[in-house]
Backbone as a printed PyTorch tensor [residue, N CA C, xyz], in Angstrom:
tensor([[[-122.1530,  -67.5760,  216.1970],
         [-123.1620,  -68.5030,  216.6510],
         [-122.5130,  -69.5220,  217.5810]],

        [[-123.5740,  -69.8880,  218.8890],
         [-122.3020,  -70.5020,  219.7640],
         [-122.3440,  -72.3440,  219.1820]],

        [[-122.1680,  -73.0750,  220.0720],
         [-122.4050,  -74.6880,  219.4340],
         [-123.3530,  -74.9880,  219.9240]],

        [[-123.5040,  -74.3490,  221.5920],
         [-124.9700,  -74.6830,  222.3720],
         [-126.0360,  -74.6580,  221.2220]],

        [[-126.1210,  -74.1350,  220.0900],
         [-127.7030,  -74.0110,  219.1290],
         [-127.5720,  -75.4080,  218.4020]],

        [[-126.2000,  -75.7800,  218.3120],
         [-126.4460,  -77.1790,  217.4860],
         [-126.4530,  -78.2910,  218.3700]],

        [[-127.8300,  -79.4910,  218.1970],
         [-127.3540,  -80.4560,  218.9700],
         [-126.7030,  -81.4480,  218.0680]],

        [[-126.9020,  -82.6410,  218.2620],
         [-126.0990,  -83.8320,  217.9330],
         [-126.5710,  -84.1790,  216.2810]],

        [[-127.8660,  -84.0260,  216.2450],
         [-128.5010,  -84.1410,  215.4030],
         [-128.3560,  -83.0630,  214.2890]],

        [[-127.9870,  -82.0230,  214.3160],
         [-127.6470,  -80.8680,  214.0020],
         [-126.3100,  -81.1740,  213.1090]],

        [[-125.5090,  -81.7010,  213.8210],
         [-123.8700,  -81.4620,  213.4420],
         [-123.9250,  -82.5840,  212.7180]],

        [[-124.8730,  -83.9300,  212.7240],
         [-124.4950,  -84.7960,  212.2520],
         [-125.1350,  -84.7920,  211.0440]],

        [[-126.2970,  -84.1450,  210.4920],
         [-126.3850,  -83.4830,  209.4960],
         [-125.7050,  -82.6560,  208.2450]],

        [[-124.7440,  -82.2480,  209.2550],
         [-123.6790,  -80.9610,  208.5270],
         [-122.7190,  -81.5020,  208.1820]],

        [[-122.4790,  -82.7160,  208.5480],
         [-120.8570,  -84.0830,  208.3470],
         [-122.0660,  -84.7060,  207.1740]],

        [[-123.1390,  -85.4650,  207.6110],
         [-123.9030,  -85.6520,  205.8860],
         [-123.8650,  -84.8170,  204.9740]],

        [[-123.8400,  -83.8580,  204.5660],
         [-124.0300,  -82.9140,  203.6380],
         [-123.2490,  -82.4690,  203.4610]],

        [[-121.7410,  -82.9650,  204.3870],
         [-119.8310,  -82.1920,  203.8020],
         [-119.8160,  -83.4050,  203.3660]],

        [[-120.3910,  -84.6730,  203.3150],
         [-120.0210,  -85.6480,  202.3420],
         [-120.5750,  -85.6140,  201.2890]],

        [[-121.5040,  -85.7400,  201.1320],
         [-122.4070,  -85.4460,  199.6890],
         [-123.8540,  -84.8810,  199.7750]],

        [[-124.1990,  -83.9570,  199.5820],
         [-125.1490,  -82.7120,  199.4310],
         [-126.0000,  -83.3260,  198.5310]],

        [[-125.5220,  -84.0790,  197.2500],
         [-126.3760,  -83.8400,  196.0340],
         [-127.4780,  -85.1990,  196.2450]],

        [[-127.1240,  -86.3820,  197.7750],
         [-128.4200,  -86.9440,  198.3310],
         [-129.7480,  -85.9520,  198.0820]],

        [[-130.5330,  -87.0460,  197.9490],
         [-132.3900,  -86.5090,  198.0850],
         [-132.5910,  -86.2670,  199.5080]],

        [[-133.0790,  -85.4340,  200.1530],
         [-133.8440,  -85.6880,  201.2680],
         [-134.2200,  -86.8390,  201.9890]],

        [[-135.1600,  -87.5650,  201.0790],
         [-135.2150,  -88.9180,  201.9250],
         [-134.1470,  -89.8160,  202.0380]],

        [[-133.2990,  -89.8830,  201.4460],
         [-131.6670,  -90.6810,  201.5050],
         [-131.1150,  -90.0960,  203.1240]],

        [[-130.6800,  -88.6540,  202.7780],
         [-130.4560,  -87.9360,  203.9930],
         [-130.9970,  -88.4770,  205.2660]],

        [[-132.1110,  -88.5250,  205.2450],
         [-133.2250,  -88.8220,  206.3360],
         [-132.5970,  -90.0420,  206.4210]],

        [[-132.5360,  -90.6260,  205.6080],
         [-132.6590,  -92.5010,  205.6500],
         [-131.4380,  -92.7420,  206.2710]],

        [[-130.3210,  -91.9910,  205.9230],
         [-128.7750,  -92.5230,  206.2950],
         [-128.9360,  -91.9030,  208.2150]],

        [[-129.1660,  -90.9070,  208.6700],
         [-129.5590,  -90.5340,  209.6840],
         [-130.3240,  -91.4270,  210.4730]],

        [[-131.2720,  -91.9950,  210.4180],
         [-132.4840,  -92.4490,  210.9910],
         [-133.9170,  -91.8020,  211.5810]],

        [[-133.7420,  -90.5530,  210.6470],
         [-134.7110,  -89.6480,  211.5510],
         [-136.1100,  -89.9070,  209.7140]],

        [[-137.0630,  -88.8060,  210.0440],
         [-138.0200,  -88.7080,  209.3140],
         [-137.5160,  -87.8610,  208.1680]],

        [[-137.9950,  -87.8120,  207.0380],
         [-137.9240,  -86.3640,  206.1300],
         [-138.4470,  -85.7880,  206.4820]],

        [[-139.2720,  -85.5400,  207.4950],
         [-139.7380,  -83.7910,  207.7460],
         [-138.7420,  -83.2790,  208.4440]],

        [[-138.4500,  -83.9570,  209.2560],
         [-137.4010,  -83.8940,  210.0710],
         [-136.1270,  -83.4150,  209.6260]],

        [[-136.2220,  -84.1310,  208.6250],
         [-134.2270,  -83.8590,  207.8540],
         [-134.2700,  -82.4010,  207.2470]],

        [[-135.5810,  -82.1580,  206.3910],
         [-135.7860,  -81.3060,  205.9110],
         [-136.1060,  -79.4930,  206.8610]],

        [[-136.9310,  -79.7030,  207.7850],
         [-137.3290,  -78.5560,  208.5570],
         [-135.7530,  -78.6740,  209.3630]],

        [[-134.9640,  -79.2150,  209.7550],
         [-133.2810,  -79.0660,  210.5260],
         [-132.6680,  -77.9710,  209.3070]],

        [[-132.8970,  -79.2940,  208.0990],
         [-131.3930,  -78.7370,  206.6640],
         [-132.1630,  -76.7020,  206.5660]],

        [[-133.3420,  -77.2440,  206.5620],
         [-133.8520,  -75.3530,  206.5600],
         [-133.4870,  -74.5550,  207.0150]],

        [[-133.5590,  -74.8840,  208.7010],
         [-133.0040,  -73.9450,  209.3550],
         [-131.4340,  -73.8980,  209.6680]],

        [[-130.2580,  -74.3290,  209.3480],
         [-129.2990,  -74.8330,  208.9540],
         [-128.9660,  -73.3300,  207.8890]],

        [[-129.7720,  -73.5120,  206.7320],
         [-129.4490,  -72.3790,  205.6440],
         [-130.2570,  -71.6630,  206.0050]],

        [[-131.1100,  -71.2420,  206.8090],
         [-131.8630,  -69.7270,  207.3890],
         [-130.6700,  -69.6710,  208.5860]],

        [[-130.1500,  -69.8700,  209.3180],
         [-128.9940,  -69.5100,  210.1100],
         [-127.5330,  -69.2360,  209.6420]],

        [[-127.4210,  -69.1070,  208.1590],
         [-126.3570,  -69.1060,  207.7580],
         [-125.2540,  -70.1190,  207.7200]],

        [[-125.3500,  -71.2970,  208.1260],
         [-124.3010,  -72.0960,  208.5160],
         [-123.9240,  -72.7650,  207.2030]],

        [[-125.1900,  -73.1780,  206.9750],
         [-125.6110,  -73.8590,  205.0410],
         [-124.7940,  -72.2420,  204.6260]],

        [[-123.8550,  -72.0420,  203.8430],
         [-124.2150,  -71.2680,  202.8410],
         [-124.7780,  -71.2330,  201.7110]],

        [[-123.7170,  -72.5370,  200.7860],
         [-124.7420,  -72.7560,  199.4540],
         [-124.0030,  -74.4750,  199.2340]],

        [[-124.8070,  -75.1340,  198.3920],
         [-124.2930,  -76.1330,  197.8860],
         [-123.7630,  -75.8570,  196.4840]],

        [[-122.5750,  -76.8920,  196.2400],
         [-121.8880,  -76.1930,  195.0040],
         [-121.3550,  -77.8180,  194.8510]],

        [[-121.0480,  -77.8400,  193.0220],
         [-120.6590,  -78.7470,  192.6400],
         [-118.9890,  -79.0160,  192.6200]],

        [[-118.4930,  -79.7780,  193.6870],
         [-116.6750,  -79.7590,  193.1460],
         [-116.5070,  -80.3440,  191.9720]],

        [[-115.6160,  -79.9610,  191.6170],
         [-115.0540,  -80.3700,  190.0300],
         [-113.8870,  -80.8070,  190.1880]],

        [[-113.5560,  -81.9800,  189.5080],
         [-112.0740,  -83.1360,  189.5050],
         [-111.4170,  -82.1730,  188.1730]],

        [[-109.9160,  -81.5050,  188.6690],
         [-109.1750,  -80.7990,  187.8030],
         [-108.8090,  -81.3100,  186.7290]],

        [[-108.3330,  -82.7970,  187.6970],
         [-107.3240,  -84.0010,  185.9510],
         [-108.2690,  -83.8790,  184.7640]],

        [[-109.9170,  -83.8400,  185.3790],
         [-110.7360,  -84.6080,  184.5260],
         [-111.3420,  -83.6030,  183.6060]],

        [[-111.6030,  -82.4680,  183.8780],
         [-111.9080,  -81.2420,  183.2300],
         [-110.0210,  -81.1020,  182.3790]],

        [[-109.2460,  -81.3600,  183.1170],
         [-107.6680,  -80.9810,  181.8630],
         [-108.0200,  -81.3080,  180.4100]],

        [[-108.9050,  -82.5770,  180.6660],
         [-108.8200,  -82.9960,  178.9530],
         [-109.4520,  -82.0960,  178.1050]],

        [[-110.3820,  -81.6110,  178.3960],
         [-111.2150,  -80.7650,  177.7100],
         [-110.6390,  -79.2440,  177.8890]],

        [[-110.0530,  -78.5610,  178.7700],
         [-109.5350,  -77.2510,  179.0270],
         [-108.1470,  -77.1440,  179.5500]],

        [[-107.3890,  -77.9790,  179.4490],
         [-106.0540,  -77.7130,  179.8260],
         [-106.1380,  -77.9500,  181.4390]],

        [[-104.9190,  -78.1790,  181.5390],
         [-104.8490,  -78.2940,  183.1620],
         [-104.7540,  -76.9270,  183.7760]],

        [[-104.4430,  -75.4980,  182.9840],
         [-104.3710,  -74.7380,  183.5780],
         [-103.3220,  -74.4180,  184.5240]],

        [[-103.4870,  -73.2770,  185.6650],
         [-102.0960,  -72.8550,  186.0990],
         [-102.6680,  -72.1810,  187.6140]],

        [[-102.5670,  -72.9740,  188.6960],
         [-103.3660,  -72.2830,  190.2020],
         [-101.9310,  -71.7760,  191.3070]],

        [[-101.6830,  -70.5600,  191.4440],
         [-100.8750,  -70.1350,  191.9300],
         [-101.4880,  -69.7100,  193.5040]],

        [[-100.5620,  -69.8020,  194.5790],
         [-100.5900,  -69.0700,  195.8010],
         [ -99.6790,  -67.6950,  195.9840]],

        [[-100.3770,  -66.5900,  196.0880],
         [ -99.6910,  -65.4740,  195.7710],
         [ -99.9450,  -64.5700,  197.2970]],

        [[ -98.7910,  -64.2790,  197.5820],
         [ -98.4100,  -63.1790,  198.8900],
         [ -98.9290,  -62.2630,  198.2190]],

        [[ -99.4540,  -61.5370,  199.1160],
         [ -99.3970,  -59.9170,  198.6570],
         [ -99.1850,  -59.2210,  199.8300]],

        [[ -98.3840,  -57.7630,  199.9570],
         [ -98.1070,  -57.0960,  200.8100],
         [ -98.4740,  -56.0040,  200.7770]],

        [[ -99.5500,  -54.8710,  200.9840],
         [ -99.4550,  -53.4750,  200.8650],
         [ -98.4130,  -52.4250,  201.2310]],

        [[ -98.4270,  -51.2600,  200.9410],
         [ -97.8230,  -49.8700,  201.2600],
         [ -98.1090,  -49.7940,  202.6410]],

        [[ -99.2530,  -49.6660,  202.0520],
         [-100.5250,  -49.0130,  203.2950],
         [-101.3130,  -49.8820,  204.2230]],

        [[-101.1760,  -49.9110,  205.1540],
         [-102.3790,  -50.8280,  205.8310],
         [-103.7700,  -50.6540,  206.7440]],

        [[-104.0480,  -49.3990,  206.4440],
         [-105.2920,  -48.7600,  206.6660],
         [-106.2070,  -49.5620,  206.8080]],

        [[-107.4650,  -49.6630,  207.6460],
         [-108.0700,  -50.5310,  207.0790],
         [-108.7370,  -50.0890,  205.9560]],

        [[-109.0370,  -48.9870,  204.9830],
         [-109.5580,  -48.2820,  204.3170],
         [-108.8230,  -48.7670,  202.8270]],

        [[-107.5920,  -48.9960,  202.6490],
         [-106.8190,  -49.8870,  201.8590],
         [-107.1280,  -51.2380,  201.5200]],

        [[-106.9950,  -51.6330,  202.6640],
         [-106.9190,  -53.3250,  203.1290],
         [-108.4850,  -53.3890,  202.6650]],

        [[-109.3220,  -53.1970,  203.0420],
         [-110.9880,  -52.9270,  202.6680],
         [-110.7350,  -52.9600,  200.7350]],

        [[-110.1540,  -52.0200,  200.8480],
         [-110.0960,  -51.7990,  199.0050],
         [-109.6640,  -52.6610,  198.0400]],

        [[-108.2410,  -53.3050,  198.6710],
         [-107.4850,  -54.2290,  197.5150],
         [-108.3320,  -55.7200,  197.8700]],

        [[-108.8360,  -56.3120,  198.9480],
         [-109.9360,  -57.0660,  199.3970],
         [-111.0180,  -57.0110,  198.1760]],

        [[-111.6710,  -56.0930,  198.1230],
         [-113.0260,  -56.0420,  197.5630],
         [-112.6980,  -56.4550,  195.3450]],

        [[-110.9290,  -54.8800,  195.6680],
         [-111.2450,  -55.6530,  194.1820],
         [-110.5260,  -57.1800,  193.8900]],

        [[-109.8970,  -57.7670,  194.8440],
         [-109.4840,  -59.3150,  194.8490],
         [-110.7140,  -60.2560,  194.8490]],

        [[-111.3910,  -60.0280,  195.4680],
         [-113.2040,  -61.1850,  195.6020],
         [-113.4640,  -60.8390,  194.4190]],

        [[-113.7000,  -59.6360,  193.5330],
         [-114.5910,  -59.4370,  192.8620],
         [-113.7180,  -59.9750,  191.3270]],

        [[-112.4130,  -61.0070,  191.0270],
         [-112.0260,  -61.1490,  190.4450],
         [-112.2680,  -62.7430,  190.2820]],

        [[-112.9610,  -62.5840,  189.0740],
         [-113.0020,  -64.4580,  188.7970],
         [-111.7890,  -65.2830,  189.2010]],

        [[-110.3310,  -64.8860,  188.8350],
         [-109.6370,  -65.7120,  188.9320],
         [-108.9920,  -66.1020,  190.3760]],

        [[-109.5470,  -65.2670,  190.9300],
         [-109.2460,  -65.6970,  192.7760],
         [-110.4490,  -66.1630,  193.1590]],

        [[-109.6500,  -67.6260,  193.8840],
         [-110.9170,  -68.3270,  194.4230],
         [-110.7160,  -68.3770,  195.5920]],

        [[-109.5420,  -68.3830,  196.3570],
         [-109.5080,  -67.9120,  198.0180],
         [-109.3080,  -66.5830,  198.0020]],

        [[-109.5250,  -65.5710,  199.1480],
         [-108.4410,  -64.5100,  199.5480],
         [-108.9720,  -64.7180,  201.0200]],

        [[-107.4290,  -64.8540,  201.5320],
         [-106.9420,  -64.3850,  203.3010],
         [-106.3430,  -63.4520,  203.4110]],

        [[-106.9950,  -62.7480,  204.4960],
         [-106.4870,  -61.6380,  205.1810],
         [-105.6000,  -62.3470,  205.9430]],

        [[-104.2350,  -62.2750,  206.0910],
         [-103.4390,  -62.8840,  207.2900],
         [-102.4070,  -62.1200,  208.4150]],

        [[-102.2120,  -62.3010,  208.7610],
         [-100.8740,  -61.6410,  210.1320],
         [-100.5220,  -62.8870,  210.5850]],

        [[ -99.0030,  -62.7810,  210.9940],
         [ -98.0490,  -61.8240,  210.6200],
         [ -98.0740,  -62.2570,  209.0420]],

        [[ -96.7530,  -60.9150,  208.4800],
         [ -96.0410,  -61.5270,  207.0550],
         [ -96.9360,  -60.6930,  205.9750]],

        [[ -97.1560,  -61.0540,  205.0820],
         [ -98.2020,  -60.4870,  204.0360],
         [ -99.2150,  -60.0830,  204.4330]],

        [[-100.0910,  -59.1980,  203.7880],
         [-101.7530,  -59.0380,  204.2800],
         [-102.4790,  -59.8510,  203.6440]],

        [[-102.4160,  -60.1930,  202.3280],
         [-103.2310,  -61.2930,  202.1810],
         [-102.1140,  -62.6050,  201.4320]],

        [[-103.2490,  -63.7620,  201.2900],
         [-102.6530,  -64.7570,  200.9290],
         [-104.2060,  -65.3640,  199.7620]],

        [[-103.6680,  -65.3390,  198.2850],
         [-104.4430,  -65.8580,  197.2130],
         [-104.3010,  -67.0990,  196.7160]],

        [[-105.3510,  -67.5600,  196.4200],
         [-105.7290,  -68.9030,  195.6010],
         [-106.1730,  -68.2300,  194.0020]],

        [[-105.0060,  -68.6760,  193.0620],
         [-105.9140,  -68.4800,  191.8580],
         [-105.4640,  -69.1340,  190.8750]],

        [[-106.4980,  -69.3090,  190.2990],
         [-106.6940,  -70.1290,  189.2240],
         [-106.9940,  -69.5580,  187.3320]],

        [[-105.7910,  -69.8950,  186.8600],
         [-105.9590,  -69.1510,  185.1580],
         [-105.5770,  -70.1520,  184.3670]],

        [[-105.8130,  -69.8190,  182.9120],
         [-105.5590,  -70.8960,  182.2000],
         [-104.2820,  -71.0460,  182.1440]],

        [[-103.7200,  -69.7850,  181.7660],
         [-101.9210,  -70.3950,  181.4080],
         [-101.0840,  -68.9570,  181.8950]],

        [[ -99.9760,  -68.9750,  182.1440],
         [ -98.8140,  -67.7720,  182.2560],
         [ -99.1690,  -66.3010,  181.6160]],

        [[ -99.7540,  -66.6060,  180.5760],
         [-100.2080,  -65.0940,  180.2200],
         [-101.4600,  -64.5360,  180.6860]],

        [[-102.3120,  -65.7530,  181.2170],
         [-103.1440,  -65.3890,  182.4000],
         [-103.3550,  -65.1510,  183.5220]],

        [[-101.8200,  -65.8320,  184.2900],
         [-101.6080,  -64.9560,  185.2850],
         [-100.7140,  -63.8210,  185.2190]],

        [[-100.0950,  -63.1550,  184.1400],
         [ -99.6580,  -61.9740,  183.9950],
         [-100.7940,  -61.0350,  183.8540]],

        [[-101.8820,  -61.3700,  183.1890],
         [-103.0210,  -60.3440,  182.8010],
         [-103.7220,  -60.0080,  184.6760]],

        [[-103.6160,  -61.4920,  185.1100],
         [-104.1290,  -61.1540,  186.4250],
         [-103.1420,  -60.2230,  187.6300]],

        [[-101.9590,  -60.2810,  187.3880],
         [-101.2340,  -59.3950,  187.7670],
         [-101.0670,  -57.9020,  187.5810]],

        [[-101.2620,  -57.9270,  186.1000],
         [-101.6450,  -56.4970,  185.7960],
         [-103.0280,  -56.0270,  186.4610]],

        [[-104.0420,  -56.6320,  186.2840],
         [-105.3670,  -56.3370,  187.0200],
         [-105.4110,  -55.8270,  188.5470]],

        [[-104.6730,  -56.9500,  189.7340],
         [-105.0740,  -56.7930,  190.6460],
         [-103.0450,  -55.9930,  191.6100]],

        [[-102.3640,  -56.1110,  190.4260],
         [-100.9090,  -55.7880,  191.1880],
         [-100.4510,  -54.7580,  190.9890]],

        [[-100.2730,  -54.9680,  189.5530],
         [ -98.9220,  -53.8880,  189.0330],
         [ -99.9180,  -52.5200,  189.0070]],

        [[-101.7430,  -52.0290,  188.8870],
         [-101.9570,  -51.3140,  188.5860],
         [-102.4220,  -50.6880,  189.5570]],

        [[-101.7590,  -51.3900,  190.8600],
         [-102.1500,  -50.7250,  192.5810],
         [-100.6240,  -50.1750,  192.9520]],

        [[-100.9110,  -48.9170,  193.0750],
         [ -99.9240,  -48.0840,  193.7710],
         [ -99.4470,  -48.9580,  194.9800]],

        [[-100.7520,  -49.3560,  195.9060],
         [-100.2350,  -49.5340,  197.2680],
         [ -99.8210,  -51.2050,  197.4230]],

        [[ -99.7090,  -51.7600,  196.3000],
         [ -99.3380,  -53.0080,  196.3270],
         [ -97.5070,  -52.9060,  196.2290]],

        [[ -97.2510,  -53.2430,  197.8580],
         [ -95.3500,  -53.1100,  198.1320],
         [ -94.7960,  -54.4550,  197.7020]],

        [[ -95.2600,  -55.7400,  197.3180],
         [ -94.5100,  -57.0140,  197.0760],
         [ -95.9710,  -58.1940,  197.0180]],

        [[ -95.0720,  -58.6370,  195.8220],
         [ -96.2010,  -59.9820,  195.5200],
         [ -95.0700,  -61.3040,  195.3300]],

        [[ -95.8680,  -62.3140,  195.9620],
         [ -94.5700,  -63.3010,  195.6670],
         [ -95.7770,  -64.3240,  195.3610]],

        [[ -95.4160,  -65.1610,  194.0560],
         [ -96.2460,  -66.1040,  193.5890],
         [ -95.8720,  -67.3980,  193.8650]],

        [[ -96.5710,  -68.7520,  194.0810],
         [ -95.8720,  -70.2850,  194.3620],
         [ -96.8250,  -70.7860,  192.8920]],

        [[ -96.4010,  -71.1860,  192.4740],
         [ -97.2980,  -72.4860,  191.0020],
         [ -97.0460,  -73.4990,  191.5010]],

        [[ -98.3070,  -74.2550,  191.5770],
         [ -98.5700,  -74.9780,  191.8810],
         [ -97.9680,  -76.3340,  191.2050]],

        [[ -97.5550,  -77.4320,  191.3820],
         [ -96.8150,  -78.5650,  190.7760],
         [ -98.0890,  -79.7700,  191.1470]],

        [[ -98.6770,  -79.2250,  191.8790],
         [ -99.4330,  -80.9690,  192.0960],
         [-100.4850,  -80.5660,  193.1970]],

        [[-101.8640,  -80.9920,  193.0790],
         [-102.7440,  -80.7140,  194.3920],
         [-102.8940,  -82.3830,  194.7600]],

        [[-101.9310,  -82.4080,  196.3070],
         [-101.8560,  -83.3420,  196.9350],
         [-103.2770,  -83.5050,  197.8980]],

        [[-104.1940,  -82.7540,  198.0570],
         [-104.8740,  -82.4990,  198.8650],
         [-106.0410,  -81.0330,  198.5580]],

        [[-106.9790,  -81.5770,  198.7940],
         [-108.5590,  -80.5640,  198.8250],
         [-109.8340,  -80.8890,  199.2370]],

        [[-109.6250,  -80.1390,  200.8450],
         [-110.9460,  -80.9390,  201.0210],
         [-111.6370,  -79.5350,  201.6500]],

        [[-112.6620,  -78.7360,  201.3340],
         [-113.2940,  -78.0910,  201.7870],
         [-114.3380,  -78.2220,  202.9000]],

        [[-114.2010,  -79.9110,  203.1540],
         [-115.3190,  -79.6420,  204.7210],
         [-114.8660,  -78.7380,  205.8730]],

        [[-115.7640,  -78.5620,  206.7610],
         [-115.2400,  -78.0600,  207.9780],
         [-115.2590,  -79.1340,  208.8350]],

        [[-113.9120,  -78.7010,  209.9050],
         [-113.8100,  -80.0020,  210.6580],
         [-115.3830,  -79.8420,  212.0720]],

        [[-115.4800,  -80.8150,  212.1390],
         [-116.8580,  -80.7950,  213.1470],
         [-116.4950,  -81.3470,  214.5880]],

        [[-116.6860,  -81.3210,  215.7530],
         [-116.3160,  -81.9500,  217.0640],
         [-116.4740,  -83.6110,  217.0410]],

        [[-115.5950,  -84.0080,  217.3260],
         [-115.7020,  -86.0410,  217.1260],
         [-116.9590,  -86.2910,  217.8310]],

        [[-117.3650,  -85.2660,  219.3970],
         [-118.2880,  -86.2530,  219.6940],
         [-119.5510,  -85.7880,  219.5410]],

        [[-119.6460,  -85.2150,  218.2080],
         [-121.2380,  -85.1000,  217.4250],
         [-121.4000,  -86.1720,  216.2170]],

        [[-120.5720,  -86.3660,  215.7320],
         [-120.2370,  -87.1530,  214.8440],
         [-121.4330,  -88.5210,  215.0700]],

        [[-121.9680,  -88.8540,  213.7450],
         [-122.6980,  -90.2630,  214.2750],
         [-121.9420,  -91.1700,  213.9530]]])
């Protein structure tokens, strides 16, 4: 989709709603200066164009630790045998389709992909290793990082400064 479809009003919408989503409509509207029909018939077509995918609640890790452990979020290389795309397609599909990965990149150079995952403890990421590593032929090298500290997480997308309101 090019940027020509978004105007000013558009993008500055999409910087409201990478700050906080869980606003009412008329707040939205209100912080903008435009109408709620307005805010509302844009945010629509926004998620009928795909750009919205979904709204989702972030969750503070420290603060969930008390109740579930802090848990254990590793960045893991992975390298195939094979790099088919018929492979690459395969170890992909069963990596998404695994709760405990919450990123996967396809990358070049170096590894083919690069994982975000998240388990409760060491024997959960061994179980996840067995799942998505040790029981793939075409998996040639996995190298794991554990995580010591998330200095940083911000899932907005960056937007052009001069849409910005």
């Amino acid at each position: 989709m090019e940027e020509s479809v978004f105007d000013q009003l558009d993008l500055r919408l999409l910087a409201e709603l990478q700050r906080d989503a869980s606003r009412s409509n008329q707040a939205l509207a209100e912080s903008l200066g435009i109408s709620p029909a307005t805010s509302l018939r844009r945010v629509r077509r926004l998620v009928e164009l795909g750009v919205i995918e979904r709204q989702v609640a972030l969750l503070q890790p420290d603060r969930l630790a008390v109740v579930l452990g802090h848990g254990l979020t590793a960045l893991v290389e992975v390298s195939l045998d094979r790099q088919g795309q018929e492979q690459l397609d395969a170890f992909e599909a069963r990596a998404v389709a695994d709760a405990a990965v919450q990123q996967c990149w396809r990358v070049s150079p170096g590894p083919d992909f690069v994982l975000v995952v998240a388990v409760c403890d060491m024997p959960g990421y061994q179980a996840l290793a067995q799942r998505l590593f040790t029981q793939d032929a075409n998996v040639r090298n996995v190298r794991a990082f554990f995580s010591l500290k998330r200095a940083k997480f911000e899932p907005a997308q960056p937007l052009p400064d001069r849409w910005r309101g």
